[in-house]
C-alpha positions as CSV (number, residue, x, y, z in Angstrom):
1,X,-7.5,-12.7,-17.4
2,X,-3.4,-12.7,-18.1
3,X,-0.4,-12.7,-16.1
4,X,2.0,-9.8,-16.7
5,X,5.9,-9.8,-16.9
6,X,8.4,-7.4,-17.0
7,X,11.9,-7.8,-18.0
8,X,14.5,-5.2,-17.0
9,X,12.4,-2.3,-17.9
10,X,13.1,0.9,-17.2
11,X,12.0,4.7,-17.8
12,X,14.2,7.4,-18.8
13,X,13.1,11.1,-18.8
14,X,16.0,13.8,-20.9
15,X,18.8,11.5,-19.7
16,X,17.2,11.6,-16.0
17,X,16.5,8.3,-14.8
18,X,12.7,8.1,-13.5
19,X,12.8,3.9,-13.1
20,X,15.5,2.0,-12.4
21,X,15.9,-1.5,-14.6
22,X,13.5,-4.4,-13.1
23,X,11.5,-7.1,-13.4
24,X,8.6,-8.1,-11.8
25,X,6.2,-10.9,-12.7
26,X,2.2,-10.5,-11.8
27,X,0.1,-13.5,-11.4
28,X,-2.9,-14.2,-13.5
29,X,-5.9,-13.6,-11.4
30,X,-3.6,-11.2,-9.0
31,X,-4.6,-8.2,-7.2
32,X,-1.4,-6.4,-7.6
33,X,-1.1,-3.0,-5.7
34,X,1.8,-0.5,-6.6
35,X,2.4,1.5,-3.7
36,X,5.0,4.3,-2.8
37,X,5.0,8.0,-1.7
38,X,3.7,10.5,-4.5
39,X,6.8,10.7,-6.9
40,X,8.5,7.2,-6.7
41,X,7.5,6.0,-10.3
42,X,4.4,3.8,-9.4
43,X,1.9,5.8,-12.0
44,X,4.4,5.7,-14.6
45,X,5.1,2.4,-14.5
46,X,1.7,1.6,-14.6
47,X,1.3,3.7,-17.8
48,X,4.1,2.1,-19.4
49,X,1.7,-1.4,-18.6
50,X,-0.8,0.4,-20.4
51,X,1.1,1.9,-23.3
52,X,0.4,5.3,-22.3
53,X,4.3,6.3,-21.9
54,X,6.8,4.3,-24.1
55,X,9.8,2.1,-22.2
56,X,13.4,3.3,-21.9
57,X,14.8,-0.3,-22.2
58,X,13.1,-3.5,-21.4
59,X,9.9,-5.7,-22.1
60,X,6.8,-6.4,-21.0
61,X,4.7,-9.5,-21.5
62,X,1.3,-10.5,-21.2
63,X,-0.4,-13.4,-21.5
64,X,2.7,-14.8,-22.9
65,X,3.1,-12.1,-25.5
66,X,5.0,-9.5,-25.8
67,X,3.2,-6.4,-26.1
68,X,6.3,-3.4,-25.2
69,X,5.6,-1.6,-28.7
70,X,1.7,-2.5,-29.0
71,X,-1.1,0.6,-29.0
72,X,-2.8,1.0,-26.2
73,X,-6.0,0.1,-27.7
74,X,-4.6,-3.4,-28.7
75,X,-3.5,-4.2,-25.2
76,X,-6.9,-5.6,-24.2
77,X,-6.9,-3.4,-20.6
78,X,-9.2,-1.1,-19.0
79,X,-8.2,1.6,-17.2
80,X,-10.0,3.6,-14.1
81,X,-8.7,6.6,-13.0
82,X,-8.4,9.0,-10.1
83,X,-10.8,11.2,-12.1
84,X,-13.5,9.2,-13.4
85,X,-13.6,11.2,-16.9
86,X,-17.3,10.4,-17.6
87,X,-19.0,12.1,-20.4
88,X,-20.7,14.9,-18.9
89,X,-24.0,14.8,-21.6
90,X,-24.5,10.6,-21.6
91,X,-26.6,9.0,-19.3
92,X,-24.9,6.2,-16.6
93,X,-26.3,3.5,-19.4
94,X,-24.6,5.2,-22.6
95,X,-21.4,6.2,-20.4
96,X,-21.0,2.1,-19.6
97,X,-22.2,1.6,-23.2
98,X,-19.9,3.9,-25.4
99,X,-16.4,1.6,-25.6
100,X,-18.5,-1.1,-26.8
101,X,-20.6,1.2,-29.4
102,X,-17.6,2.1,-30.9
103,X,-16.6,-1.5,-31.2
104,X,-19.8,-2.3,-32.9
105,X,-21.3,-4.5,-30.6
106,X,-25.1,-5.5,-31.1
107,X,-27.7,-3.7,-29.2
108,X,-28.9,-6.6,-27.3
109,X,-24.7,-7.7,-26.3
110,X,-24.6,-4.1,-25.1
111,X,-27.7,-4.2,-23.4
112,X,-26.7,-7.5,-21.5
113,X,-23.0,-6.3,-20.8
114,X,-24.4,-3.5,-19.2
115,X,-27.0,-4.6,-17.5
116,X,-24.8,-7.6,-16.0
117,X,-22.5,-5.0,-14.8
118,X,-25.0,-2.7,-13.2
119,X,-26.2,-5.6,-11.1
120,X,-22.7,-6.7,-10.2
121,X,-22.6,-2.6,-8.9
122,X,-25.9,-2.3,-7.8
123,X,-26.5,0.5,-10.1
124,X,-29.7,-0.9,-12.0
125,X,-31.4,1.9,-10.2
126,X,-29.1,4.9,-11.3
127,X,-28.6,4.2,-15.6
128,X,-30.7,7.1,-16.3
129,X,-28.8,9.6,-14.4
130,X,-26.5,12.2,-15.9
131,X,-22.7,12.1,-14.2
132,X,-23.8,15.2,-12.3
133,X,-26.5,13.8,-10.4
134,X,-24.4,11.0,-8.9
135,X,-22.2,11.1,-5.7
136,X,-18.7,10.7,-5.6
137,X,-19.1,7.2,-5.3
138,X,-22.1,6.6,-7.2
139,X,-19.4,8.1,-10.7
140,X,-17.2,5.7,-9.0
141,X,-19.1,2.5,-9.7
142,X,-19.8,4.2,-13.3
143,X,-16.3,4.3,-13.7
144,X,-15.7,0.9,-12.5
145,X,-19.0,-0.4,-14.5
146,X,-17.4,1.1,-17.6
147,X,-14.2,-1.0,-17.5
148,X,-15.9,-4.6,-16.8
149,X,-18.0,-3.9,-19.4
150,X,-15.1,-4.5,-21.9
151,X,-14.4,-8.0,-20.2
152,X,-10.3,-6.8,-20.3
153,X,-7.5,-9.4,-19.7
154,X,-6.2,-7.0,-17.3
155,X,-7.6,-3.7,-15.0
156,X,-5.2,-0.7,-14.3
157,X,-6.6,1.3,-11.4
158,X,-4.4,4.6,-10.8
159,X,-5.7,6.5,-7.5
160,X,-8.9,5.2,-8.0
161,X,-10.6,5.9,-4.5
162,X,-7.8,9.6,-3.7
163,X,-11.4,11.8,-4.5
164,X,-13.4,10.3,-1.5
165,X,-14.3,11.2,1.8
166,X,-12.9,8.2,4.6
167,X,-16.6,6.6,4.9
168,X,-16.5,6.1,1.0
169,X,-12.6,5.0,1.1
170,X,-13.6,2.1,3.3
171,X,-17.0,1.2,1.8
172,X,-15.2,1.1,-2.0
173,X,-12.4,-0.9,-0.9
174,X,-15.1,-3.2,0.4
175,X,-16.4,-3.2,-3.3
176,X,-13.6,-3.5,-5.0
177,X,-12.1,-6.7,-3.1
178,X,-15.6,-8.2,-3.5
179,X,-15.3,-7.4,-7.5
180,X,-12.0,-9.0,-7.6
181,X,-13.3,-12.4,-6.0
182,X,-16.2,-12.3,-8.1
183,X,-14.3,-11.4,-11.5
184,X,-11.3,-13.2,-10.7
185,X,-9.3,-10.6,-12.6
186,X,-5.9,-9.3,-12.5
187,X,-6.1,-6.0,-11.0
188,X,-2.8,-4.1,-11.0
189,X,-3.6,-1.2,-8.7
190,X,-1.3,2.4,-7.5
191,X,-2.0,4.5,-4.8
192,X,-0.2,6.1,-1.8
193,X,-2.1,5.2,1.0
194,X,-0.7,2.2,2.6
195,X,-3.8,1.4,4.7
196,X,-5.6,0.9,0.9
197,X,-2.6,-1.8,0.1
198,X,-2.3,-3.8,3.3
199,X,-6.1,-4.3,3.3
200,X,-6.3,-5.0,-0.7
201,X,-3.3,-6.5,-2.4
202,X,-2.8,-10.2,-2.9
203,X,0.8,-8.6,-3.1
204,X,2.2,-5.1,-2.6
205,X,5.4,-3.7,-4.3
206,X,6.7,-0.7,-2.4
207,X,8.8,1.7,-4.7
208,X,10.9,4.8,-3.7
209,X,13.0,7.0,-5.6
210,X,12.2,4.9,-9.0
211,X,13.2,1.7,-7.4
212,X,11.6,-1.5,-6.3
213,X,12.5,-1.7,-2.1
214,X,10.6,-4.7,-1.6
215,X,7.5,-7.3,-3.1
216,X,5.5,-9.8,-1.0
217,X,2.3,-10.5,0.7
218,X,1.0,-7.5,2.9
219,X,2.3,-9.3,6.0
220,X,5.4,-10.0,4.8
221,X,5.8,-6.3,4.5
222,X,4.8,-5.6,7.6
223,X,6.4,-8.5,9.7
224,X,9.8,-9.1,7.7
225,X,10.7,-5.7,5.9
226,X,14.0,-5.5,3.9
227,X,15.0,-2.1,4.9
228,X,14.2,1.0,6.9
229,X,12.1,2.6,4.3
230,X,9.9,-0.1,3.9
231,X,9.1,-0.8,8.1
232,X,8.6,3.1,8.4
233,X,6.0,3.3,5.5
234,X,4.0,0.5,6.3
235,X,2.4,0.4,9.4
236,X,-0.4,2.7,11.3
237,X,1.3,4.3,12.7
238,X,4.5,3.6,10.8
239,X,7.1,2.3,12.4
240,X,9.5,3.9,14.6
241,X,13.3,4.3,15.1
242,X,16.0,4.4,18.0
243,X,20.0,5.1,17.0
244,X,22.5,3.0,19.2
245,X,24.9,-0.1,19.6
246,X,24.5,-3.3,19.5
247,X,26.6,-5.8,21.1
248,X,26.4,-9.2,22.3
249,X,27.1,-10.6,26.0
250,X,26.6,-13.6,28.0
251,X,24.1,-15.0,24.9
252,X,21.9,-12.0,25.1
253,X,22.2,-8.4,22.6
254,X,22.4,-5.4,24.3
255,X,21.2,-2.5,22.4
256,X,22.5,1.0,23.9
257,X,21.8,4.9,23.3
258,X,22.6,7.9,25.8
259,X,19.1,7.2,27.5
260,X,18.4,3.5,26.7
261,X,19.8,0.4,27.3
262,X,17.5,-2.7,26.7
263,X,18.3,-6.9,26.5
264,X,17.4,-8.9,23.5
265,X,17.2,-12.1,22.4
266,X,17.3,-13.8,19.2
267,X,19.0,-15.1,16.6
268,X,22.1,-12.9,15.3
269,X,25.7,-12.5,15.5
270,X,25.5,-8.5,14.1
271,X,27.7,-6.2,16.5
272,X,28.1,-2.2,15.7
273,X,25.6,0.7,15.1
274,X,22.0,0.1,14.4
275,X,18.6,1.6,14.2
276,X,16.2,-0.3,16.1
277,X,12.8,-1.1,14.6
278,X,9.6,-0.7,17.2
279,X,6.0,-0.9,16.0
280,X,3.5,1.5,18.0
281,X,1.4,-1.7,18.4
282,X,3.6,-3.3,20.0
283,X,4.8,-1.0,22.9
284,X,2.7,-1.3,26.3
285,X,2.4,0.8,29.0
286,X,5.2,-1.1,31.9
287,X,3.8,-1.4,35.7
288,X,6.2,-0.5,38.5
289,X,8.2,-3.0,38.5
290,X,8.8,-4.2,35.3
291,X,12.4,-4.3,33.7
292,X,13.3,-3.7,29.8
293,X,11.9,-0.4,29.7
294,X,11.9,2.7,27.6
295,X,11.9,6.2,29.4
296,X,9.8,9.2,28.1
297,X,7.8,12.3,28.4
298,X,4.5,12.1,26.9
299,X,3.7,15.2,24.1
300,X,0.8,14.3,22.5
301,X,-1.9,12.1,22.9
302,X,-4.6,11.0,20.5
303,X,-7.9,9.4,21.6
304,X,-9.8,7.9,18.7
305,X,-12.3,6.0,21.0
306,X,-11.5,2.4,21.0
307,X,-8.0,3.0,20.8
308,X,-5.3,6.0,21.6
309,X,-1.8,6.8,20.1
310,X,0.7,8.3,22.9
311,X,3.3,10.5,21.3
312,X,5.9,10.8,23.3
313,X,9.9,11.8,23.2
314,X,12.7,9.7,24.2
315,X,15.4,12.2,24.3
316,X,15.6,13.9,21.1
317,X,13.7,10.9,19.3
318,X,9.9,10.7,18.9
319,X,8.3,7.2,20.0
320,X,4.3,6.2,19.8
321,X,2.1,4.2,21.5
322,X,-1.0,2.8,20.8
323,X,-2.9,1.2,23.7
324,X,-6.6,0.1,24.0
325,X,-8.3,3.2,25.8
326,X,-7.8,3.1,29.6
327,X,-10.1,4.9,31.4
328,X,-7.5,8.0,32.0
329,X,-4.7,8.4,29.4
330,X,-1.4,9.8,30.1
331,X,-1.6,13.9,29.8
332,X,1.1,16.2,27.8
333,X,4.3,16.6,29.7
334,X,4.5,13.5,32.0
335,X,6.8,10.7,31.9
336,X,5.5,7.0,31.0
337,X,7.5,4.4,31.2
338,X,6.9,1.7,28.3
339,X,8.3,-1.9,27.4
340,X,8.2,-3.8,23.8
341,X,7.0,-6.8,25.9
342,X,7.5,-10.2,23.6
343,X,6.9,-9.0,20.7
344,X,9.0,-8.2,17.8
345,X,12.3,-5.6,17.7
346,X,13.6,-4.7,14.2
347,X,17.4,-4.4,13.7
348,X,18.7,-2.1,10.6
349,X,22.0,-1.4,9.8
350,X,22.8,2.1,10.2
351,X,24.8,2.7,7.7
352,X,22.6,1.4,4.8
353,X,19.3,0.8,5.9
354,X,19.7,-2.9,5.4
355,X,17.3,-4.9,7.4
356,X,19.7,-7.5,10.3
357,X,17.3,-9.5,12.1
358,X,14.0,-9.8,14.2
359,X,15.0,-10.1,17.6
360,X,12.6,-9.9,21.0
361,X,13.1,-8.0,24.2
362,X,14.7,-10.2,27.3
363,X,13.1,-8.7,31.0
């Protein structure tokens, strides 16, 4: 196990810059997820870690060395893929086996690193097997098997899970945060689902556009996010945005569009243009009645059994819903009438994107 650190690395590409400059530090014993949209720099940052793509400028440490210029095969990491890259014509045993062969381990250290590992996977039952008589998930584990075999200070996981069907996606995740406890490696992880991050990262960096937007605990990303881009990624749904004013009378923020006006309450002093931040979660259906409320016609609605997400349009801007399953739903083309209730209202600055303040609605 190691803790990793980069200092004001960066990745340039003919003059184009891919990364901006930053530095980041990963705990020992971390489960670290990279997450972003596909393009944003998270797989090539994580092959600079490796040593797989040299650094434009910058360091990186681990372990308390630095290891920026090192081969990749002196880093002491294991790497699992989004293609497993098993050898076609080895057995599950001699595909788990092969990194330590060529190291040249001992029969009987193999034997017991493998076995161990199998156990860990439950796979004792499937090291005869050729790569094409396993399931997706089954090459998965091999793939997995093959890396704690090595006992690495670090695992880099690019995509891993991208090549399975939902049911698998939820049943490895399952796995691999039970691996982590058990291990108590550091894991630095990249993919582009955000579901996969929230529900497995002791922390999450969110990249876009080569740069770092924000790094915290998954709830920290979700409750407190620094800027737009960061509360409409995260989130499932994501979350959603209104254009209009803010101002402030009597003690209480008023936030205004051509077919909105609702109260607020909280603590800020911001006045001027915003985009206001509302989570699908926490919208309800209002009664008749009720004050605070948001005006729309319903276009869509998805029923996924325990739970459906109303799509609906606020003027020209699209709002959703998601309410535990009444017994009749709203249908395409009628008006609903919702309210964000007591829970939280995001405020963004307009102009930048810059996250104001977490405010409640007053009514």
């Amino acid at each position: 196990m190691a803790g990793i650190r980069f200092e004001q690395v960066s990745k340039d590409y003919a003059g184009h810059k891919v990364i901006e400059p930053f530095s980041l530090e990963i705990k020992d014993g971390e489960f670290f997820v990279l997450v972003g949209p596909s393009g944003c720099g998270k797989t090539t940052m994580l092959r600079m870690l490796a040593g797989l793509e040299e650094t434009s400028g910058g360091s990186i440490w681990m372990d308390g060395a630095d290891i920026t210029h090192l081969e990749p095969k002196d880093r002491d990491i294991a790497m699992v893929f989004q293609n497993y890259a098993l050898y076609p014509h080895m057995n599950v045993y001699n595909n788990m086996a092969y990194a330590l062969k060529l190291r040249g381990y001992s029969k009987e250290r193999i034997q017991d690193a493998v076995e161990k590992a199998a156990v860990m996977l439950d796979m004792e039952k499937l090291l005869k097997r050729y790569p094409r008589e396993l399931s997706g998930g089954q090459q998965q584990r091999v793939a997995l098997g093959r890396a704690i075999v090595r006992q690495p200070k670090v695992f880099l996981m690019d995509e891993p899970l991208s090549n399975l069907d939902a049911r698998l996606r939820v049943q490895m995740r399952a796995e691999l945060i039970r691996l982590h406890a058990e291990l108590k490696a550091t894991i630095v992880y990249v993919t582009h689902d955000q579901v996969e991050a929230m529900t497995m990262g002791s922390r999450i960096m969110l990249m876009h556009n080569g740069a770092i937007q924000q790094v915290g605990a998954p709830m920290e990303l979700y409750g407190e996010p620094a800027n737009r881009f960061v509360g409409g990624f995260i989130g499932s749904p994501p979350m959603q945005f209104l254009q209009g004013s803010l101002s402030w009378e009597d003690g209480r923020g008023v936030f205004r569009n051509e077919t909105i006006k609702l109260f607020l309450a909280g603590d800020c002093s911001f006045q001027g243009e915003v985009c206001l931040g509302l989570r699908p979660e926490h919208l309800s259906l209002a009664k008749e009645g009720d004050a605070n409320t948001i005006q729309g016609t319903v276009e869509i609605v998805e029923n996924i059994g325990s739970e459906a997400i109303v799509h609906f349009s606020v003027g020209e801007a699209p709002l959703a819903i998601k309410i535990p399953t009444p017994r009749s739903l709203p249908k395409n083309g009628e008006s609903i009438s919702v309210m964000p209730g007591n829970l939280p209202v995001h405020v963004f600055n307009l102009e930048t994107g810059r996250y104001i303040a977490k405010l409640r609605s007053e009514g």
